[in-house]
C-alpha positions as a printed Julia matrix, in Angstrom:
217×3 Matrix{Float64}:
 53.8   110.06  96.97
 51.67  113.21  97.75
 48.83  114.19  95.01
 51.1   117.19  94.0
 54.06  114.89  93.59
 52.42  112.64  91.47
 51.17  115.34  89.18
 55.08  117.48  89.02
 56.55  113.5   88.0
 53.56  113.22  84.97
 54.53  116.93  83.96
 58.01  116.64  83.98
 57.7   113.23  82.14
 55.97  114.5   79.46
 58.46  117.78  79.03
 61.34  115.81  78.71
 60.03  114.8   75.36
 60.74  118.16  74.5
 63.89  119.02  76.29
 66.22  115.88  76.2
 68.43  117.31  78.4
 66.81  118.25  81.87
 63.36  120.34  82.26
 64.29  123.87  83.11
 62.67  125.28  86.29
 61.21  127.35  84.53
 59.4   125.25  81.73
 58.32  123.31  84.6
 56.47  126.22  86.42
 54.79  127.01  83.39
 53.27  123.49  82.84
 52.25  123.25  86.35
 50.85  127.21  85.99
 52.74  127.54  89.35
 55.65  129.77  90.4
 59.0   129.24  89.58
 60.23  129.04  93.5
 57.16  126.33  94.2
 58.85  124.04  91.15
 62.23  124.08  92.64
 60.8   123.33  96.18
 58.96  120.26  94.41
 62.09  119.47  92.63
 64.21  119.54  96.18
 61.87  117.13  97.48
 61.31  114.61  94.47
 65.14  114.41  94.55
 65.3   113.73  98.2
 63.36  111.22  97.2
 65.14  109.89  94.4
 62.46  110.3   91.76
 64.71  113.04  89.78
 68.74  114.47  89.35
 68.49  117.96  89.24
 72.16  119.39  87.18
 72.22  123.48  88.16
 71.34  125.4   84.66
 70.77  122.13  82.71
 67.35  121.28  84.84
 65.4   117.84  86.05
 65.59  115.06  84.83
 63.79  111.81  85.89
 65.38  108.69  87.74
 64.37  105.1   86.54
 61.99  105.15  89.63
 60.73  108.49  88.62
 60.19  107.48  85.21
 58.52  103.93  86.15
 56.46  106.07  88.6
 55.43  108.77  86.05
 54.12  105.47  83.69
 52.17  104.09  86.34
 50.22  107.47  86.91
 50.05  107.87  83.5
 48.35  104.65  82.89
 45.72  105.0   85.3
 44.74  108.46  83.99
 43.91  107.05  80.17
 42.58  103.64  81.23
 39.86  105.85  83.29
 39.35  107.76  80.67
 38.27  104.76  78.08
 35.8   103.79  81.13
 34.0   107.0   81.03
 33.99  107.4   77.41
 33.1   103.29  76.69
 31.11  102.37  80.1
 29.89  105.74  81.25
 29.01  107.7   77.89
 31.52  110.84  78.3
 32.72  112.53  75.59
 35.99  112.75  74.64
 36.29  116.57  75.71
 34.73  116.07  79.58
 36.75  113.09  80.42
 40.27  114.71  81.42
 39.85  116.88  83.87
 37.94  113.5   85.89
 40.59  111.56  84.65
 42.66  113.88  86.63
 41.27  112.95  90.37
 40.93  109.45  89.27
 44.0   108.74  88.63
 45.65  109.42  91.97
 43.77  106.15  92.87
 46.74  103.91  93.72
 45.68  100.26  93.62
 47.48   97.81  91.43
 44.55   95.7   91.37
 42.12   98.18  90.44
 43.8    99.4   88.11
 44.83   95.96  86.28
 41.28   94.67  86.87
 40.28   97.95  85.34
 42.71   97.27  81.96
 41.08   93.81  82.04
 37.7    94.79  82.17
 37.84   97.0   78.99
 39.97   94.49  76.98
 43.33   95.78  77.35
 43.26   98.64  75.62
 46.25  100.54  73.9
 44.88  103.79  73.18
 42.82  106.3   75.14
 40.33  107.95  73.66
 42.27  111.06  72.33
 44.7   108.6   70.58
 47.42  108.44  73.44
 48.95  105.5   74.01
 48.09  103.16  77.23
 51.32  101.66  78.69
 50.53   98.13  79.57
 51.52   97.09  83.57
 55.3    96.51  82.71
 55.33   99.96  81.32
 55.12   99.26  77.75
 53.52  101.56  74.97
 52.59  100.51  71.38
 53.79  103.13  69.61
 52.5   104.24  66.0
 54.19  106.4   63.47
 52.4   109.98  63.54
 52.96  113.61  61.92
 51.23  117.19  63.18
 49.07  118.62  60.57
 51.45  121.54  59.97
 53.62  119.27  59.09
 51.63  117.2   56.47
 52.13  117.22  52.62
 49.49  119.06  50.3
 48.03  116.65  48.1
 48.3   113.58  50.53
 45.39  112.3   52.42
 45.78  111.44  56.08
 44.17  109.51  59.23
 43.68  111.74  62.22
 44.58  109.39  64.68
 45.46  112.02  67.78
 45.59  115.17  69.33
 47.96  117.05  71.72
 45.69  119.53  73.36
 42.97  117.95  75.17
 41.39  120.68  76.74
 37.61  120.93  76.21
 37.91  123.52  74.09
 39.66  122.21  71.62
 38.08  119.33  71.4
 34.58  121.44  71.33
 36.08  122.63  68.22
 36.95  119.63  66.48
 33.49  118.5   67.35
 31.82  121.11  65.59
 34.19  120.48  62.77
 33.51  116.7   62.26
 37.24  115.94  63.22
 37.43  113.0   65.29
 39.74  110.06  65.58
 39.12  108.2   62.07
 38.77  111.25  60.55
 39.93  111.39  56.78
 41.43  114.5   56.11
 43.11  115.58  52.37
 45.6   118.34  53.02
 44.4   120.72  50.06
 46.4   123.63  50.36
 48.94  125.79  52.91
 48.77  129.47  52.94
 51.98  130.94  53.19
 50.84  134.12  54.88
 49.66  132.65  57.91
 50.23  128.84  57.47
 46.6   128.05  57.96
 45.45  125.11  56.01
 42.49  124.58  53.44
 41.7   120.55  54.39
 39.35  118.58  51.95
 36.68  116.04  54.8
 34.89  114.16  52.43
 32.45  116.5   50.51
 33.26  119.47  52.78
 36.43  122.01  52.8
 37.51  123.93  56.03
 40.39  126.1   56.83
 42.05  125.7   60.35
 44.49  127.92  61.82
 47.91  127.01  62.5
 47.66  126.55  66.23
 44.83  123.88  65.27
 47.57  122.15  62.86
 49.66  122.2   65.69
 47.96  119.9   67.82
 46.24  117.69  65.49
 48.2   113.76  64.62
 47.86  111.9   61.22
 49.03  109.33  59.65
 49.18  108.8   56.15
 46.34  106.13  54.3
């Protein structure tokens, strides 16, 4: 598997989270920031290669051997990224985009030595979930912040967006993983929401809420 191919199975994987029943073309283009006519050659060629089914106006969707392959890429990807956060002192919002040329490393060996080596992890450092080498993720009940109840205090425990601006943000904020967050009020104009972080009160917009994962305490 070619660099690019690697990188269309992790994309796709992760949209069909979102659309259960095939990943448009489109939708696919726009997560790879590529054209729509480049996604459907990449398509053509992962299903020439078995990795995919592609159904006409229904979309992509991954073979077992697709899926299995998308794990293993993903895997490598968060393991590096507890290495340069524990072992090499990044934080949390410079390790991705390294993360992303690491990961195209394909050695079984490294790679398991690498899990062993940090203690088997089973969650990467922006709360994702490490699959294990059968595949296997440890899966925790979580909620979005838009989604939370006023009045009820929560654990962040995850975030979707893990671009370094975002997670600049949440620095300067005091949000990390561990975080304690009360959800103190909603505003119904704009669904921003007033959160209570120990002695201090913020207000965070609703494409921050968005992205954000608690659970309850």
């Amino acid at each position: 598997m070619t660099l690019a191919e690697e990188n269309y199975l992790k994309a796709i994987y992760h949209l069909e989270q979102q659309f259960k029943k095939g990943v448009s073309t489109n939708a696919l283009a726009e997560e790879m920031k590529t054209k729509a006519s480049s996604a459907t050659d990449m398509i053509k060629k992962l299903a020439e290669k078995n990795m995919l089914t592609h159904i006409p106006y229904q979309g992509a969707t991954l073979s077992d051997a697709g899926r299995d392959y998308a794990v293993k890429v993903i895997r490598r990807h968060r393991l590096w990224e507890v290495f340069l956060v524990e072992k090499l002192n990044f934080s949390w919002d410079e390790v991705h985009e390294v993360a992303e040329h690491l990961e195209h490393i394909n050695s079984d060996k490294l790679v398991n030595e690498l899990d062993a080596f940090l203690g088997f992890p089973t969650y990467d450092p922006h709360g994702d979930p490490i699959p294990d080498k059968e595949g296997n993720f440890t899966y925790i009940e979580k909620i979005v912040l838009a989604k939370a109840e006023v009045g009820v205090t929560y654990k962040c425990i995850g975030v979707d967006d893990t671009s370094s601006k975002f997670l600049k943000y949440l620095d300067s904020n005091n949000i990390g993983l561990g975080t304690i967050i009360k959800i103190l009020y909603k505003e119904p104009f704009d669904n921003s929401i007033k959160l209570g972080l120990g002695k201090v009160e913020i207000v965070v917009s609703q494409s921050v809420a968005k992205n954000l994962y608690l659970k309850k305490v």
